[in-house]
Steps between C-alpha positions, in 0.01 A plus 500: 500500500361488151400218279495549166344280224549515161246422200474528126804354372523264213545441145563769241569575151805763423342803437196413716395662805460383909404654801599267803332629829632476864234504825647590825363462833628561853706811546304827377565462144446878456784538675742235324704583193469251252680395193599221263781283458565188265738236480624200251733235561835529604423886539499742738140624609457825325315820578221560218278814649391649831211734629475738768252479788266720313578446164604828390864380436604196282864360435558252193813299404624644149454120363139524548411886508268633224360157520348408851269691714497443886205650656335427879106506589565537896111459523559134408815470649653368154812636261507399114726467289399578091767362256451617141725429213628142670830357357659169586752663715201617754440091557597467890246447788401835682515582843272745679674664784464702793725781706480792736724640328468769188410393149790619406723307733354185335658626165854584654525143651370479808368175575083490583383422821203204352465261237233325315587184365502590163312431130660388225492704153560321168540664217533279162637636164 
């Protein structure tokens, strides 16, 4: 098992940048692939950017890519998430998540393994 908690969320001007962090702890995070999700209402939860065990590969939804940055520090056990250029449209809370699985499985659909609980983003025009 994993637990995941997410921080850094909050309120944003467009055009502004955020960097929302997620700590894990139980499972060897080293070994866990982690990404990024986010969701608004009365929408499906939607894959944002995932990160290999080691960080040498990263995977980024075309909404968001050019813009965000998801990096890992496995010495802290923690996964960010650095969101430049923020438009309305990126408004949704953000889920950290978890898997066995490959980064890239995580972009093709395949549902994680752990959740956090989320952290809302806001971003105001």
């Amino acid at each position: 098992q994993v637990q995941l908690v997410e921080s850094g969320g909050g309120l944003v001007q467009a055009g502004g940048s955020l960097r929302v962090s997620c700590a894990a702890s139980g499972r060897t995070f080293s070994s866990t692939t982690m990404g990024w999700f986010r969701q608004t209402p009365g929408k499906e939860r939607e894959f944002v950017a995932a990160i290999s065990v080691s960080g040498t590969f990263t995977y980024y939804a075309d909404s968001v890519k050019g813009r965000v940055t998801i990096s890992r520090d496995n010495a802290r056990n923690t996964v960010y998430l650095r969101m430049n250029s923020l438009q309305s449209e990126d408004t949704a809370v953000y889920y950290c998540a978890g898997t066995v699985k490959r980064a890239i499985d995580l972009k093709s659909g395949v549902k994680p393994d752990y959740w956090g609980q989320g952290t809302q983003v806001t971003v105001s025009t």
